[in-house]
C-alpha positions in Angstrom: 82.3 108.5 150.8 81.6 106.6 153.9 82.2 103.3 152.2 83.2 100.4 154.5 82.5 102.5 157.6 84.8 105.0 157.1 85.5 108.5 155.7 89.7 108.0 155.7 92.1 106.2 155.9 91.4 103.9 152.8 93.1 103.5 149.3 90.1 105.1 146.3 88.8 102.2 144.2 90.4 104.1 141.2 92.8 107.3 140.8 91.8 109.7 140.0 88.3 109.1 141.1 85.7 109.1 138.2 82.8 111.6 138.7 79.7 111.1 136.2 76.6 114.5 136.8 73.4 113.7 134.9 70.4 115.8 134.3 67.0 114.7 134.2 63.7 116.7 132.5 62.3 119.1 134.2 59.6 117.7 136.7 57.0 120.8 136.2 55.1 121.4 139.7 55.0 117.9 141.4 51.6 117.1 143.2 53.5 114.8 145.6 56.6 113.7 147.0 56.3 110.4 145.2 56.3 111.7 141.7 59.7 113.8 142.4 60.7 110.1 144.1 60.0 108.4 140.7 61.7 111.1 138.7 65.1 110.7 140.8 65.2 107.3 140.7 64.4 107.4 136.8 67.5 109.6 136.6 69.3 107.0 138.8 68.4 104.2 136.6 69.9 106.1 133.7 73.1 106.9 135.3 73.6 103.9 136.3 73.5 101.9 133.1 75.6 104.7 131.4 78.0 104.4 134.1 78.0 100.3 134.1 78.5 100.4 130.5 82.0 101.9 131.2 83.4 100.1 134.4 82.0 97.0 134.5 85.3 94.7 135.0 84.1 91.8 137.1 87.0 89.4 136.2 89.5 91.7 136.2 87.8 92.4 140.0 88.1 88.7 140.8 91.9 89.1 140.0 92.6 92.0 142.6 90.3 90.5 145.0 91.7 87.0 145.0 95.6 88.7 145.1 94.1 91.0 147.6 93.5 87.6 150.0 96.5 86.1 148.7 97.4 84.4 152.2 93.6 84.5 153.5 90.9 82.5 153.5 88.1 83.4 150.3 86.5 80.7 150.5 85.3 77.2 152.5 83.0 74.8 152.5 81.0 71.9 154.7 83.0 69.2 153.2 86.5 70.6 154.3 87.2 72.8 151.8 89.6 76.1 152.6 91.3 77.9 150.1 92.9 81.7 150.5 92.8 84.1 147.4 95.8 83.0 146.3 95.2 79.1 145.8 91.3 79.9 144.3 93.4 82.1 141.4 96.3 79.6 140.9 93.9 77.1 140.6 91.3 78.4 138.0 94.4 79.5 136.0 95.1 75.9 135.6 92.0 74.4 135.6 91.6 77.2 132.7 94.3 76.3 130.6 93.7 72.4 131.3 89.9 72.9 129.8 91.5 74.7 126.9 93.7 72.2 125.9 92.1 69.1 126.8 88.2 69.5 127.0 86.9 72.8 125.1 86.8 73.7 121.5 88.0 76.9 120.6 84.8 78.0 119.4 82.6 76.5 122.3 80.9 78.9 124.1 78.5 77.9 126.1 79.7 75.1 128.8 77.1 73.2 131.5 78.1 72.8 134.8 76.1 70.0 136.9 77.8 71.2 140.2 76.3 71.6 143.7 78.0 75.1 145.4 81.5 74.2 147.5 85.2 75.4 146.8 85.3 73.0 143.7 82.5 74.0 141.1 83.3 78.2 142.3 87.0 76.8 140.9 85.7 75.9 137.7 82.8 78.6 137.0 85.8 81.4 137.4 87.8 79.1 135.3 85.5 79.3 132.3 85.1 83.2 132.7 88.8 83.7 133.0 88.6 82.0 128.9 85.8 84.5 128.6 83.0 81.5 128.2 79.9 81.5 129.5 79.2 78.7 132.4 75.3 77.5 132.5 74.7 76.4 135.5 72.2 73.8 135.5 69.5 73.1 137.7 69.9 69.2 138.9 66.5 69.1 140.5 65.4 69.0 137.2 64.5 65.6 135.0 66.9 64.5 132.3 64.3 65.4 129.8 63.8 69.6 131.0 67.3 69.6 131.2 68.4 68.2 127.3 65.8 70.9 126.6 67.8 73.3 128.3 71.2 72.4 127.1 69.5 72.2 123.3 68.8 75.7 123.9 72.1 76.8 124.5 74.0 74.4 122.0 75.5 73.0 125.0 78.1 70.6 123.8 79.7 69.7 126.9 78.4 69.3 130.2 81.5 69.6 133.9 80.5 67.9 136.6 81.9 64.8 138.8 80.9 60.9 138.7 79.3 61.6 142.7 76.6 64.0 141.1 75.7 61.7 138.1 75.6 58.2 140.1 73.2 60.5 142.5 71.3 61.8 140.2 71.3 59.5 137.3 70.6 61.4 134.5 70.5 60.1 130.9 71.8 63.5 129.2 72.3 63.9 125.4 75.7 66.3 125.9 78.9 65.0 125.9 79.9 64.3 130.1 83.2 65.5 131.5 84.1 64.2 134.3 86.4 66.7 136.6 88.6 64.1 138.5 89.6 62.5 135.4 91.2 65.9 134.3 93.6 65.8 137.4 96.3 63.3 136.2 96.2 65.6 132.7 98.4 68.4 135.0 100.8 69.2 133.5 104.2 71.2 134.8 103.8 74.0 132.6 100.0 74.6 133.7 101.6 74.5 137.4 103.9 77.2 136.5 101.8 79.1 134.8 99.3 79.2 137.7 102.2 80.2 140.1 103.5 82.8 138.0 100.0 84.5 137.4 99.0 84.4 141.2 102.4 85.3 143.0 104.2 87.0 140.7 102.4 88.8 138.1 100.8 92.1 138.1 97.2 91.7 137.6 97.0 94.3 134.7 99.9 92.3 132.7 97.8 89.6 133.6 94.1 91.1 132.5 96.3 91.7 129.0 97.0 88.3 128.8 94.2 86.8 129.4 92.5 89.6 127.4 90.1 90.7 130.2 90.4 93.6 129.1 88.3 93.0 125.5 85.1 92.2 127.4 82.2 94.5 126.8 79.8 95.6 129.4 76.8 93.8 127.3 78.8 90.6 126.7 77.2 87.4 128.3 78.6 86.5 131.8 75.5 83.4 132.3 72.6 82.0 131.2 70.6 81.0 133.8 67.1 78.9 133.2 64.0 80.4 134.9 62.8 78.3 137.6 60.0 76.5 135.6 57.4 77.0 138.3 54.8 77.8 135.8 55.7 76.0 132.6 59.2 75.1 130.4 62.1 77.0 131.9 63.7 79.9 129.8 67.4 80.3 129.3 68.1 84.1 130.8 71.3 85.9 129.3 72.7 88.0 131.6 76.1 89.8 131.2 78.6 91.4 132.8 77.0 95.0 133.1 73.8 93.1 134.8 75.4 91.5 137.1 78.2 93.9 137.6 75.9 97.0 138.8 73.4 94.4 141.1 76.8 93.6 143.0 77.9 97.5 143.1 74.3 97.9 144.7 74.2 94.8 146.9 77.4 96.3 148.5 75.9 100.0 148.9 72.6 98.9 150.5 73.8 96.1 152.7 77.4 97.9 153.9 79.8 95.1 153.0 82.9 94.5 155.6 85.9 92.3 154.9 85.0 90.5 158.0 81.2 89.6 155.9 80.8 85.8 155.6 78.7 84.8 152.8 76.9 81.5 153.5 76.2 80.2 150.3 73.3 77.7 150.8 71.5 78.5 147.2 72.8 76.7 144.5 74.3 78.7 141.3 71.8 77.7 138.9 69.4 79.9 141.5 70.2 83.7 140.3 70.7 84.3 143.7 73.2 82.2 144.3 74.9 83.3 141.1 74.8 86.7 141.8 75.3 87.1 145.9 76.5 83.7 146.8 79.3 83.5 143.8 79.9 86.6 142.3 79.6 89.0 145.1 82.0 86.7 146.9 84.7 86.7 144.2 84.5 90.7 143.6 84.3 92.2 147.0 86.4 92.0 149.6 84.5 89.2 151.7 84.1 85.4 152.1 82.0 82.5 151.2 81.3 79.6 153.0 79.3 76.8 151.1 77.2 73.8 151.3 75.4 72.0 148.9 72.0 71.5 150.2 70.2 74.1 151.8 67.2 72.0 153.1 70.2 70.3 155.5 69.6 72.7 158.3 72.2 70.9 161.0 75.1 71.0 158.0 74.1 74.7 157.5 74.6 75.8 161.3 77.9 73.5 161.9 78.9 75.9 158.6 78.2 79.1 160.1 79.2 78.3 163.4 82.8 77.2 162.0 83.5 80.0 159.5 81.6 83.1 162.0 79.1 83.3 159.0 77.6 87.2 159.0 75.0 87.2 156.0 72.4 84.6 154.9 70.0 84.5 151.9 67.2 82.0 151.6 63.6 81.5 151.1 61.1 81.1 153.6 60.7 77.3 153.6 64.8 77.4 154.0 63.9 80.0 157.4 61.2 77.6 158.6 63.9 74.0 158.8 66.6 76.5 160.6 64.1 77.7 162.9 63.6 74.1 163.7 66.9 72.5 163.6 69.8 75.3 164.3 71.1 76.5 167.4 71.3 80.3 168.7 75.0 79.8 169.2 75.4 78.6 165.3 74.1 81.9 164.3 75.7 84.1 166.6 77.5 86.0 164.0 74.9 86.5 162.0 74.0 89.8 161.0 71.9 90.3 157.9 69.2 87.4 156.7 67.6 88.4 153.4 64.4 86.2 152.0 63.0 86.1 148.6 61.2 83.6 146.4 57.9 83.8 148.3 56.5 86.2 150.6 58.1 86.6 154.0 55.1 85.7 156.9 55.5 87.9 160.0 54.8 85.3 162.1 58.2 83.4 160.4 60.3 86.7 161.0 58.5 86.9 164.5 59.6 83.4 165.6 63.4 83.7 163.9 63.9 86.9 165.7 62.8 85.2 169.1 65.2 82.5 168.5 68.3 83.8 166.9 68.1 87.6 168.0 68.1 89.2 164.3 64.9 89.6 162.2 64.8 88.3 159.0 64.1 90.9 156.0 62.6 90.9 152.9 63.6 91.6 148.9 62.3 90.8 146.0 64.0 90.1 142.6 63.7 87.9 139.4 65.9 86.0 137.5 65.0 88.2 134.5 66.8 91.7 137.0 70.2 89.7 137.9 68.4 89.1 140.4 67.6 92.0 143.1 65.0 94.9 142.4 64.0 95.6 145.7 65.5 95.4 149.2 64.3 96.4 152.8 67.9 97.4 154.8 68.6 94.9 157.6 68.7 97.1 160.5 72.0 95.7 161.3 72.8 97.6 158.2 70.7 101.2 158.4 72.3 104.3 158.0 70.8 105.6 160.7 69.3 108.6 159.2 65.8 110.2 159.8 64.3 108.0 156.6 62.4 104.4 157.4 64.5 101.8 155.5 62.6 99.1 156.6 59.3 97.8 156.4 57.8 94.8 157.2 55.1 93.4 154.6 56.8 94.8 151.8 59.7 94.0 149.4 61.9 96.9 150.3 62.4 100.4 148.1 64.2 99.7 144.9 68.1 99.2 144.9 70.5 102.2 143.6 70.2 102.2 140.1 66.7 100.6 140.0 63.0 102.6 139.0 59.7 100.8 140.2 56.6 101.7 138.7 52.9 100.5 138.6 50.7 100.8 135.8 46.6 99.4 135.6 45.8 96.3 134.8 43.9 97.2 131.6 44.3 100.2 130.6 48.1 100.0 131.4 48.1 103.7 132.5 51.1 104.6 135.2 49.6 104.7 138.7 50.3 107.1 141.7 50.8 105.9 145.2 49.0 103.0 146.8 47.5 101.8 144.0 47.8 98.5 142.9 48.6 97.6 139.4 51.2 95.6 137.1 54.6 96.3 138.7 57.4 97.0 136.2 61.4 97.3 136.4 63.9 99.2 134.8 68.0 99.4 135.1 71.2 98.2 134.8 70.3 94.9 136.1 67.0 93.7 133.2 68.5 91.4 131.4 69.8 90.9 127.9 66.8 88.5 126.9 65.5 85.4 126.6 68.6 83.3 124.5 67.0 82.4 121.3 63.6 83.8 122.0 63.2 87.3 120.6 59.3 87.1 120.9 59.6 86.2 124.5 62.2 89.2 124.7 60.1 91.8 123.1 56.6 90.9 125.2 59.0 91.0 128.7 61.0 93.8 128.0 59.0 97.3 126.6 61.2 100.5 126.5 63.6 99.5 128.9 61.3 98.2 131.8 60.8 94.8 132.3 57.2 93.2 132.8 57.4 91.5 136.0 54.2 89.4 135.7 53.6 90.4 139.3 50.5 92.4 141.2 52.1 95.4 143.5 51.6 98.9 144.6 54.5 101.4 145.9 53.3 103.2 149.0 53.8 106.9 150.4 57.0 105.9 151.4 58.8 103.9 147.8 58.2 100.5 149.2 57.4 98.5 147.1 54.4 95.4 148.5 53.7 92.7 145.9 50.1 92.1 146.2 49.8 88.5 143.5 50.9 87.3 140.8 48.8 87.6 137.4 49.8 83.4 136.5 48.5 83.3 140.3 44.7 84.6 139.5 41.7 82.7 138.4 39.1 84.7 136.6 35.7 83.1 138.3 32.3 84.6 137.2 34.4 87.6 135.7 36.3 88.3 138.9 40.0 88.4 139.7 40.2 85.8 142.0 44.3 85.9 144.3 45.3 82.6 144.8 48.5 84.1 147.3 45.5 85.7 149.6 43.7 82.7 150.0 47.1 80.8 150.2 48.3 82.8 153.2 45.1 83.0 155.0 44.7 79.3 155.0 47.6 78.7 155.9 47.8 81.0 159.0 44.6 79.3 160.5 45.8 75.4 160.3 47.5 74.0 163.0 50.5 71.8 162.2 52.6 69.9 164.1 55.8 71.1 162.5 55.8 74.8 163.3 55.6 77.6 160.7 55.3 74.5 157.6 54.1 75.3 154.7 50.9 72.9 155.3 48.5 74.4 151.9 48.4 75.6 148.4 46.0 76.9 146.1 45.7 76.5 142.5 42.8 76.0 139.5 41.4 73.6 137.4 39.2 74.6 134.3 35.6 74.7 135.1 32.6 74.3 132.4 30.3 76.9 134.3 32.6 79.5 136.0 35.7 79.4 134.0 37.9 78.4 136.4 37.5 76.1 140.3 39.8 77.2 142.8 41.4 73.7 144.4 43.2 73.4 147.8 46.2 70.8 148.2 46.7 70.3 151.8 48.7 67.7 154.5 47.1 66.4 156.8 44.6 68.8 158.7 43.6 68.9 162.2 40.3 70.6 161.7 37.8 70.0 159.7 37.3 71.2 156.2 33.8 73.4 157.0 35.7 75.0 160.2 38.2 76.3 158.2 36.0 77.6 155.2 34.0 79.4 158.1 37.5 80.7 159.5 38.7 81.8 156.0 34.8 83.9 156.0 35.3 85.7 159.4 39.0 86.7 158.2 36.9 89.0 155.7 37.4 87.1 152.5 34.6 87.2 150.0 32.1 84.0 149.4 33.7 83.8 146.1 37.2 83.7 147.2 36.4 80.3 149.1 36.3 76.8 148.2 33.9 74.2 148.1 34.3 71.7 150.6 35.0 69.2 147.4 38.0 71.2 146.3 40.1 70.5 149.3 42.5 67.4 148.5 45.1 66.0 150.8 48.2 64.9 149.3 51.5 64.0 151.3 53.7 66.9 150.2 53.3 69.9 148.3 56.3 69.7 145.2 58.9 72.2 146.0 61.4 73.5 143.7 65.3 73.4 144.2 65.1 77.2 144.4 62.7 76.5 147.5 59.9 77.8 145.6 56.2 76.0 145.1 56.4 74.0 141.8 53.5 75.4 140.6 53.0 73.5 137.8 53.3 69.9 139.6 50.9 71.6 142.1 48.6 72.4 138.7 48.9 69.0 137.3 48.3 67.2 140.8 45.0 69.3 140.7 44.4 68.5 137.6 44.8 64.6 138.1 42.5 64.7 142.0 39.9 66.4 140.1 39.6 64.3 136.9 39.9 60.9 139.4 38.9 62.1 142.9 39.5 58.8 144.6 42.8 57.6 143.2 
């Protein structure tokens, strides 16, 4: 293969080489390139889930990757943080045995981490899956109250974090509170040694056998990570080792991953992103991570990538929109692939990054529920090259390796062809086990293998894939399907804001006697009046009905964002709901 830019001079991944040939059904006289398109990647889905099922090893990866750095730096982060391969082993190995003979039970499973990303909290989630437990990363953007819920769900007994992350965030939590820098002075000798011997002087298969790596299953649980919440009560996601395995193998066949990639690993771990790309890509492929802990703190975020030559970036929009504003073209010098997800990519965003840092920003699209990543576009830093478009802006990308997209109607729930818009669905290697404790959730998300995505999409001539809305993002107003996300982009396009590219709008509804349901704008402060803009929305094309009365427009002094950098949906929905029930508090 051509993997890592070359065709020799390179050591195989295994010897001999593994070579699995499927067949798929006959595809009897296809009208249309697109239906042969579906059938392959069908196929592909299939093959890779049988093949995951057999080599998922992610830990066992982790080993040979951190040996493989032994002397090198894996990992850094903003506050000072540089270990090599070496010292992140040793020190999970001991920070392993210390939980195991100090903190955890033996039958504790499931373990909360309250940990913002940097060199220490990447210590202790390998830690935990080095005793084969699973690490919950929780979301600390959450209240005390969402988060007991979470931990209840689980049967979290024990919560890692440090005394600086509690007195900031002051949560009154019902699990029992470790605190990590109590657990130093616990060292012992023997846990020194032991970490030492492991790293530098054991072979990482004696040391898999000890650590019995070698027991775990591909369908075993690697993390449960809680849904963002931006429409309701967050649900605890199980993935395991085969999801998040095969989203990594296809991560590093889409986006070409070098040893010289820096990883700058601004989303937090309880983000499936971060989890996934930020973490776990880091610790099983060959390149580094750079961390920092907040990734609204734009200037910290460019001294990062300036310091460590950071290559790859993954954010949201409103991330784009404060580095646009606040980092400098020589801070992103070395940057080479910057992949957004969470909300749809504006051109105008990607025009004005491009201007500024020289590289244009691409799109993908993923759910928590799919590891995370369904769809990619190829940065073009990263193209093969060949005679097919692997980019497009507007859409979400063409489905990874080992991923089928298809479309079905809306009511009748029949599969649709190209460019038509319908419910998009997902199936492979990467749809999760289910919803932890929630069967019924499980069995309405996940039918046959594909994976209800909740979202409006079609899949054009070409495979990409262009999300259109989200059903939860619909009103149903005199018996029409009403898009909030149009109405939301086009608004915002037409107001003027002093900060440049800011999210300034957002739509949502309130229950209405008459009609069913009111559209209602939250806005900042405008610059234009109310009536211009409703006559601006009507020359952009949109229908009467798309387009609020003049009463429906409330200012409020921020819109709720979540830590994922998402629109908090339901704050924005309960906001609404409180302006319209007392319109002049």
């Amino acid at each position: 293969s051509f993997q890592g830019g070359k065709f020799f001079w390179k050591w195989p991944r295994k010897w001999p080489y593994p070579i699995h040939i499927h067949f798929g059904d006959t595809v009897h006289q296809p009208t249309d390139v697109y239906e042969v398109r579906q059938a392959v990647q069908d196929l592909g889905a299939i093959a890779v889930e049988q093949r995951t099922q057999q080599l998922t090893q992610l830990t066992r990866d982790f080993i040979r990757y951190a040996k493989k750095k032994k002397f090198r730096s894996k990992i850094a982060d903003s506050l000072g943080g540089d270990l090599s391969g070496g010292q992140l082993l040793m020190r999970s190995l001991i920070l392993r045995k210390l939980l195991r003979r100090e903190v955890l039970d033996a039958d504790e499973q499931f373990v909360g981490l309250l940990l913002p990303p940097s060199t220490g909290p990447v210590v202790v989630n390998m830690a935990l899956a080095l005793d084969r437990r699973v690490a919950v990363n929780l979301n600390y953007t959450l209240s005390a109250e969402v988060l007991n819920a979470c931990t209840q769900q689980c049967g979290i007994r024990r919560i890692l974090t440090s005394r600086k992350v509690m007195e900031k965030m002051n949560f009154d939590l019902e699990a029992e509170i470790v605190y990590l820098e109590d657990l130093r002075e616990k060292i012992k000798l023997t846990d020194k040694l032991a970490g030492v011997s492991g790293t530098y002087l054991m072979p990482a298969a004696l040391l898999d056998r000890l650590l019995g790596l070698n027991k775990i299953q591909s369908d075993d649980i690697l993390t449960v990570i809680f849904t963002s919440g931006s429409t309701g009560t967050p649900k605890g996601v199980m993935l395991t080792h085969g999801n998040i395995g095969s989203n990594i193998e296809a991560i590093d066949q889409v986006i070409k991953l070098k040893a010289s990639d820096v990883v700058l690993g601004v989303l937090p771990f309880f983000h499936s992103f971060g989890f996934t790309i930020t973490l776990w890509t880091v610790m099983t492929t060959s390149v580094k991570g750079a961390y920092h802990f907040n990734p609204l703190d734009a200037k910290q975020v460019g001294k990062l990538s300036e310091k460590h030559d950071g290559t790859i970036l993954l954010a949201t929009p409103t991330f784009l929109r404060s580095y646009l504003r606040r980092c400098t073209p020589e801070q992103f010098a070395k940057l080479d692939v910057v992949v957004t997800g969470a909300e749809k990519l504006p051109i105008d965003l990607a025009d004005s990054f491009e201007e500024k840092f020289g590289l244009r920003p691409v799109e993908g699209y993923g759910a928590t529920e799919l590891s995370p990543l369904a769809t990619v576009n190829i940065p073009p830093s990263r193209s093969g090259g060949n005679f097919q478009v692997d980019c497009k802006d507007g859409t979400v990308g063409r489905p990874i390796p080992g991923v089928v997209a298809k479309v079905t109607d809306l009511d009748s729930g029949e599969e649709l062809g190209a460019n038509e818009s319908g419910m998009l669905w997902i199936k492979g290697a990467n749809v999760m086990k289910g919803y932890y404790g929630r069967d019924d959730l499980t069995a309405e998300a996940i039918q046959d293998g594909w994976y209800q995505t909740g979202d409006v999409a079609l899949i054009d001539d070409d495979g990409f894939v262009q999300i259109t809305g989200r059903m939860s993002r619909f009103s149903k107003i005199g018996g029409e399907m009403i898009p909030h996300i149009q109405i939301e982009e086009t608004l915002n396009s037409l107001i003027t804001s002093g900060e440049e590219k800011e999210l300034m709008a957002a739509v949502t509804a309130v229950p209405d006697v008459k009609k069913g349901e009111r559209l209602i704008i939250l806005h900042k402060t405008l610059q234009q009046p109310i009536e211009e803009l409703r006559q601006q929305l009507s020359q952009k094309g949109l229908p009467n009905i798309y387009i609020p009365s003049p009463d429906s427009f409330f200012e409020v002094s921020d819109l709720p964002i979540l830590g994922t950098g998402k629109l908090d949906l339901a704050a924005i929905k309960q906001m609404a709901a409180d302006l319209t029930e007392n319109p002049h508090d």
